[in-house]
matplotlib code that plots the C-alpha trace (Angstrom):
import matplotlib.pyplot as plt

x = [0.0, 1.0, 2.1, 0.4, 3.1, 1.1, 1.8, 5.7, 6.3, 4.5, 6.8, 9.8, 8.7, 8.0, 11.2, 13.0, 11.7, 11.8, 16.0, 16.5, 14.4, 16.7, 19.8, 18.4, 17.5, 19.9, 22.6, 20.4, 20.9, 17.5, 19.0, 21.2, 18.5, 16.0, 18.8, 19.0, 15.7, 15.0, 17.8, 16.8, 16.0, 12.7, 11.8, 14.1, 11.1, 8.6, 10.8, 11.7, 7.8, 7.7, 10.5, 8.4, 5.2, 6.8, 8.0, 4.7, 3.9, 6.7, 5.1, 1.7, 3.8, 5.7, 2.8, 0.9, 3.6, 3.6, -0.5, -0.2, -0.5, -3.4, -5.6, -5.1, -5.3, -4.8, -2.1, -4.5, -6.3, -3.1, -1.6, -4.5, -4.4, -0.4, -0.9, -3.8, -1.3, 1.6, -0.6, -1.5, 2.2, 2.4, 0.0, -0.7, 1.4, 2.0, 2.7, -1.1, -0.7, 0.9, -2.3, -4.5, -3.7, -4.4, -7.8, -8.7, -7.7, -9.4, -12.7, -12.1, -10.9, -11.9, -8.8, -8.2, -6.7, -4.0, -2.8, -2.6, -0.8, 1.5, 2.0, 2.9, 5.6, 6.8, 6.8, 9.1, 11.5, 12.1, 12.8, 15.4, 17.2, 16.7, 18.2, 20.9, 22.1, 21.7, 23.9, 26.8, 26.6, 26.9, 29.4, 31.5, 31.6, 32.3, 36.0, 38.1, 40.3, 44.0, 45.8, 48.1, 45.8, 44.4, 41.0, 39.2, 39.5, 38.4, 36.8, 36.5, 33.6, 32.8, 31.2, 31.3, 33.4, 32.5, 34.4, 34.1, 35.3, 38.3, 37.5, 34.3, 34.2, 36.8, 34.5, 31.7, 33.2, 34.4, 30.5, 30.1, 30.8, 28.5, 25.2, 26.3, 26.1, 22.9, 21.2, 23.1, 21.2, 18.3, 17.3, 18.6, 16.0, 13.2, 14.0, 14.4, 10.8, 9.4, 11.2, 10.2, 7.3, 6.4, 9.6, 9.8, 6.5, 7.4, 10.3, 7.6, 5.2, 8.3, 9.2, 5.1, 4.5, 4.2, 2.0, -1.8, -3.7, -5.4, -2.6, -0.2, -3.3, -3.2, 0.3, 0.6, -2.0, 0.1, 2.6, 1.2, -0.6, 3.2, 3.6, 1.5, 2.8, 6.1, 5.1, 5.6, 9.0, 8.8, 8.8, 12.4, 11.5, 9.0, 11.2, 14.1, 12.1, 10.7, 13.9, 14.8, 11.8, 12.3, 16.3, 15.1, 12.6, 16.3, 17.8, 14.7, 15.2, 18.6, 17.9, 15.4, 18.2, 20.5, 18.2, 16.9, 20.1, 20.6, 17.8, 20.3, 23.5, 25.6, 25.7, 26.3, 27.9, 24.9, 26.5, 27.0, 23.0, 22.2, 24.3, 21.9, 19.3, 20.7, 20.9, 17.7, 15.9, 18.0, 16.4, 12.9, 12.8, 13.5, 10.2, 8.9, 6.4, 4.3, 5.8, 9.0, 9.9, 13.2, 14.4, 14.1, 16.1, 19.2, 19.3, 19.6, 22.0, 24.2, 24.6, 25.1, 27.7, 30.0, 30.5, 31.4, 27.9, 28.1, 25.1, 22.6, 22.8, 21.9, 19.1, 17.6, 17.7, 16.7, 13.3, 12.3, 13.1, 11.1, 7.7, 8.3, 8.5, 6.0, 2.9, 2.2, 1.8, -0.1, -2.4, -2.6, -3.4, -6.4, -7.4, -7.9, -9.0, -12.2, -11.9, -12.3, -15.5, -13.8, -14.4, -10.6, -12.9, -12.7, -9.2, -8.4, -10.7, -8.3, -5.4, -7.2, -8.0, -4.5, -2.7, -4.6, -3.6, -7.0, -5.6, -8.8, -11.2, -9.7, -11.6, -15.0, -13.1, -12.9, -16.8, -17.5, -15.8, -18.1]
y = [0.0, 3.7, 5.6, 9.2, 12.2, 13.0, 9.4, 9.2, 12.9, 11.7, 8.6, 10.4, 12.8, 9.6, 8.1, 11.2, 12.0, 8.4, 7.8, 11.4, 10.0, 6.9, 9.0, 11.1, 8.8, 5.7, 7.0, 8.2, 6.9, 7.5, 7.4, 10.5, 12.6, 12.3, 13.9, 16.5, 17.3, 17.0, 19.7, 22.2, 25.5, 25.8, 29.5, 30.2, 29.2, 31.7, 34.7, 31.9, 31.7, 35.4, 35.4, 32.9, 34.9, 38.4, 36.3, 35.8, 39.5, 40.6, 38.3, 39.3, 43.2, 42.3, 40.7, 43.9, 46.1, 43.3, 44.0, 47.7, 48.7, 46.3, 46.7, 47.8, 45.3, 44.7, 42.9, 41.1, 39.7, 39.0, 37.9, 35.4, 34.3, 33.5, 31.7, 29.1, 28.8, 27.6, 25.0, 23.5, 23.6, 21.7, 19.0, 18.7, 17.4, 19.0, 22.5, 23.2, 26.5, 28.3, 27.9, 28.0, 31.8, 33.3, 31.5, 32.7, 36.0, 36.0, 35.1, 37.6, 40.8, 40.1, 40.3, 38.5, 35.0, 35.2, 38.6, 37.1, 34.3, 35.9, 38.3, 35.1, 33.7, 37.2, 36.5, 33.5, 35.2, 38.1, 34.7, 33.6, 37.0, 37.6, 34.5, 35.0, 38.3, 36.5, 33.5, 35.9, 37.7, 35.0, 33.1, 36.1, 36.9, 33.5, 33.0, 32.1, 29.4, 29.8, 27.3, 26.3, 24.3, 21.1, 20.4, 23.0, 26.4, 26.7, 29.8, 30.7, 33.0, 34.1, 30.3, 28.4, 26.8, 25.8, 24.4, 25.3, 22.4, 23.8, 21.9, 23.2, 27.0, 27.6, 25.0, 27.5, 30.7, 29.6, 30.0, 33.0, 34.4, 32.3, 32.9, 36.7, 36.2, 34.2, 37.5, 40.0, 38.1, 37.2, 40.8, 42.1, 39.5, 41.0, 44.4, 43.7, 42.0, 44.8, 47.5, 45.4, 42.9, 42.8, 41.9, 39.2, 38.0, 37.5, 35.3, 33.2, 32.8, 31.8, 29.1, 28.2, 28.0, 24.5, 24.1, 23.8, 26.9, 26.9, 26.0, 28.7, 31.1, 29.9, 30.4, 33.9, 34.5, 33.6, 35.8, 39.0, 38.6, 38.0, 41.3, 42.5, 41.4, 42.6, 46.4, 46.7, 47.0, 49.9, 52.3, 52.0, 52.6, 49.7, 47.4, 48.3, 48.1, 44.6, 43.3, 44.6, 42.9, 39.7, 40.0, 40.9, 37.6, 35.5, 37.4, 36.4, 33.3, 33.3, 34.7, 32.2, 29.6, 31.5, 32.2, 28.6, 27.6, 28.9, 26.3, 23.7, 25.4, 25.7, 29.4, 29.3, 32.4, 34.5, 33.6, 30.2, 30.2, 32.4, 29.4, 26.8, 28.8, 28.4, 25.0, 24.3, 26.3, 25.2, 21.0, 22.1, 23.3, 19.8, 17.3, 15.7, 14.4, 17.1, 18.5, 18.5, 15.4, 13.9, 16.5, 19.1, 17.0, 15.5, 19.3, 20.8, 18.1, 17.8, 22.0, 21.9, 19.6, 21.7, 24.1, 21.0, 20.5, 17.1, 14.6, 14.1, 17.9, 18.8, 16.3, 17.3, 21.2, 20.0, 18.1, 21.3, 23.4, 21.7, 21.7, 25.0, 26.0, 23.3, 23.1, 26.8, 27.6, 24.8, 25.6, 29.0, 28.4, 26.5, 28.9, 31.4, 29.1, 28.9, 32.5, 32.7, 30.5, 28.0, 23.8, 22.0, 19.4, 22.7, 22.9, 18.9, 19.0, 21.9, 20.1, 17.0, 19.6, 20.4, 17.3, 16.5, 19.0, 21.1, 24.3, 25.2, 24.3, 25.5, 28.8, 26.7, 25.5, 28.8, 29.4, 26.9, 28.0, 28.6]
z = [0.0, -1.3, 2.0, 1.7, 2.0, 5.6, 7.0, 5.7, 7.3, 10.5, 10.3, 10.3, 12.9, 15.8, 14.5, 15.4, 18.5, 19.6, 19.1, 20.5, 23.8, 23.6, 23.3, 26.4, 28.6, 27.8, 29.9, 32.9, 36.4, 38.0, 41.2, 40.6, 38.6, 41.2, 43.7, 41.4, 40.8, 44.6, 45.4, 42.8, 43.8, 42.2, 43.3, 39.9, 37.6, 38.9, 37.6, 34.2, 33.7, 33.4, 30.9, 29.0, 29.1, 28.2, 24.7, 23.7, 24.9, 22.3, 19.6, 19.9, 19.6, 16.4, 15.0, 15.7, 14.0, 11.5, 10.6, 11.5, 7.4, 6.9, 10.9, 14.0, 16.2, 20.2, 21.6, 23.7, 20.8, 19.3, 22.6, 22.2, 19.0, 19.2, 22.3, 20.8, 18.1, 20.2, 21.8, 18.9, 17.8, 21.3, 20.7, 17.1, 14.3, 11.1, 13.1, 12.7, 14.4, 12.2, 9.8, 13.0, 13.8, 10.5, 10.2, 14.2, 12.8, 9.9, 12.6, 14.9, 13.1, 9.1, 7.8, 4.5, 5.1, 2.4, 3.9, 8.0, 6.5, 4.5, 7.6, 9.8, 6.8, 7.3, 11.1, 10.7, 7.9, 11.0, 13.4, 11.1, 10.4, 14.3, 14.9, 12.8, 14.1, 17.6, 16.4, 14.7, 18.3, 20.3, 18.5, 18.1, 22.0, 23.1, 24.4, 22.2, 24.1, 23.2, 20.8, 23.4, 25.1, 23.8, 25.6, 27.3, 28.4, 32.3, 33.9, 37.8, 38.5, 42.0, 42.7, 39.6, 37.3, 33.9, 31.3, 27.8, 24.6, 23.0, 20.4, 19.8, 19.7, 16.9, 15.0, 15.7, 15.0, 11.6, 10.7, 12.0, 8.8, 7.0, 9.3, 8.7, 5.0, 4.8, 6.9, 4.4, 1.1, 2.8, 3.7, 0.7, -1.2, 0.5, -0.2, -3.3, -4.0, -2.3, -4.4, -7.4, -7.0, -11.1, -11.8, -9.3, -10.2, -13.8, -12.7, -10.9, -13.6, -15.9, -13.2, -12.8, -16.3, -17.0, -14.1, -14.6, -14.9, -11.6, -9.8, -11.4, -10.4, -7.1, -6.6, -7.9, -5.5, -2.5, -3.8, -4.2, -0.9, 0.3, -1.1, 0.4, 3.6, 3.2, 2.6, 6.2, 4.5, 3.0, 6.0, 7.6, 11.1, 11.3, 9.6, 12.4, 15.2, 13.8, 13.8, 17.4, 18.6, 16.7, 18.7, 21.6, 21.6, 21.1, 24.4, 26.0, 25.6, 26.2, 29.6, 30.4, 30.2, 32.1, 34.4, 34.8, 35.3, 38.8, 40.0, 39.6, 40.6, 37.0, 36.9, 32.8, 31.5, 29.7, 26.4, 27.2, 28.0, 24.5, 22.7, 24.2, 23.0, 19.3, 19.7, 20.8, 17.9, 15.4, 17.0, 17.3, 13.3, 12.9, 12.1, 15.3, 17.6, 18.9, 21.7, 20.6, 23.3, 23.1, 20.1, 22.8, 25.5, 23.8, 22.2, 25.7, 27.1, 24.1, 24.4, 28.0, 27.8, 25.7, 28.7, 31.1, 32.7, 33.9, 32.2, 35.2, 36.2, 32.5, 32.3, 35.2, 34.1, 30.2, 31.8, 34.2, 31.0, 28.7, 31.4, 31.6, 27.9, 26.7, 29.7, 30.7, 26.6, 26.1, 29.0, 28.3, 24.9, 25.9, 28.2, 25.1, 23.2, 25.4, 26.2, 22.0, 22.2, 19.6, 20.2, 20.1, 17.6, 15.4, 15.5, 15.4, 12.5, 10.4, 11.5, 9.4, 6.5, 6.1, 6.8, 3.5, 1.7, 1.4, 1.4, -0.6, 2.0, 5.0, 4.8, 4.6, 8.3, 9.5, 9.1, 11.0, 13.8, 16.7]

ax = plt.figure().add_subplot(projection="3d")
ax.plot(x, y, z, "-o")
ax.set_aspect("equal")
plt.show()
């Protein structure tokens, strides 16, 4: 029997998760973790969660600036809509909520479904560059560990020391130069299809042209509202302060690792904690089970490990990391999700529609939408 597309990627997704789990927990001895966990400091996740909240506060705020040429919207509703769509990033395959928020949106302030979605692609292209200018940072003010030594390059702060790979951080600053340059053409492609759209459009109907009629028509659809999107670009001020937000979202999260960190006694440096944070959205983009189990572990361990952090102290502090980035999202997102008035069958039932492939019926979906 033909596997569908939907079943192979969903395939691949448990496979993934399951060997990262195995690489995680393999070398665990249960004895130790539950030591550790029993003598963390736990009053570090109350000012963590707050961390965690004020990202999706940003969010909702880029997103606003993001819509600001099409409707003015409030960040609560925003706030709202971004948070049902990181639950059902949580708990649904297929990453469902990145269509799920431009349908609620198109529901609850009537804007055009094309345009909110070409607004959240717009959304992601910011979290790359943002990431990006993160990375180059990071990278760049990471010691550099002197050639003399062979293995690692030891710090002393006032009540910590952490190790740091030699091996690893030239390795890592050699693409420092290369993350720069992917930002560099990357912007410089989306200035350019704002500055000229027909001439960019053309190039796609050359490249569509052997495509069926409807289709091609669909597809130049999706671009100009993409346009569309991107004329946010075209005032210089919002396009800078998008940016700074879509950083200042990376430092966040930096700082929630950093700050996490201090439950369990590691004391990373800040950088050292921003790294983490790299590493860890660089494993997430990767296809997996919902909620990002095992991916999210061996991603957090494996980076904690290049600054010395000994195995059962970083497995501890990647569990309590991921409850805290995974539950109080999820369960938030619910809670605006009834606060919306919409059923979860609603939103099981687009996650079905585009699994499938029905891009053309998912706005019949959102008219259902109670």
């Amino acid at each position: 029997m033909k596997l569908k597309k939907k079943n192979v990627l969903f395939i691949v997704s448990i496979t993934i998760s399951i060997v990262c789990t195995w690489l995680f927990v393999k070398h665990i001895d249960w004895l130790l973790l539950k030591n550790a966990l029993g003598g963390a400091n736990y009053w570090f996740i109350i000012p963590t969660l707050i961390l965690t909240l004020l990202v999706y506060i940003v969010r909702a705020l880029r997103w606003q600036v993001l819509l600001s040429h099409i409707k003015r919207i409030s960040v609560v509703n925003l706030l709202s809509v971004t948070s049902i769509g990181f639950m059902a990033n949580n708990i649904l395959p297929a990453r469902v909520g990145e269509i799920l928020r431009p349908f609620i949106l198109t529901k609850k302030e009537n804007v055009k479904f094309s345009t909110s979605f070409a607004t959240v692609i717009v959304e992601r292209i910011f979290d790359m560059l943002g990431l990006i200018l993160f990375t180059v940072v990071v990278i760049a003010l990471l010691p550099h560990p002197p050639a003399t030594q062979e293995n690692s390059l030891t710090h002393v702060s006032a009540d910590h020391v952490y190790t740091i790979k030699e091996s690893i951080i030239p390795s890592l600053k050699k693409w420092t130069e290369i993350f720069a340059a992917v930002g560099v053409v990357t912007i410089g492609t989306l200035f350019s299809v704002v500055m000229r759209p027909d001439f960019f459009k053309k190039i796609l109907f050359n490249l569509c042209a052997f495509l069926p009629h409807k289709l091609r028509d669909k597809v130049l659809g999706l671009y100009e509202s993409f346009v569309y999107g991107l004329k946010i670009l075209e005032d210089k001020k919002q396009t800078v302060w998008i940016l700074m937000l879509s950083l200042f979202i990376w430092v966040l999260g930096g700082a929630e690792i950093y700050l996490l960190g201090f439950s369990f006694h590691m004391h990373l440096p800040f950088m050292g904690a921003c790294l983490v944070a790299v590493c860890l959205a660089l494993a997430v983009a990767l296809p997996q089970a919902p909620g990002f189990v095992g991916v999210f572990h061996i991603a957090v361990l494996k980076s904690l490990h290049i600054f010395g952090i000994e195995t059962t102290a970083a497995q501890s502090y990647a569990i309590v990391l991921w409850a805290i980035s995974i539950l109080p999202s999820t369960l938030m997102g619910f809670l605006f999700l009834w606060r919306e008035g919409i059923a979860f069958r609603e939103v099981i039932k687009l996650e079905e529609e585009i699994a499938e492939g029905k891009l053309e019926e998912l706005e019949g979906v959102t008219r259902d939408i109670k």
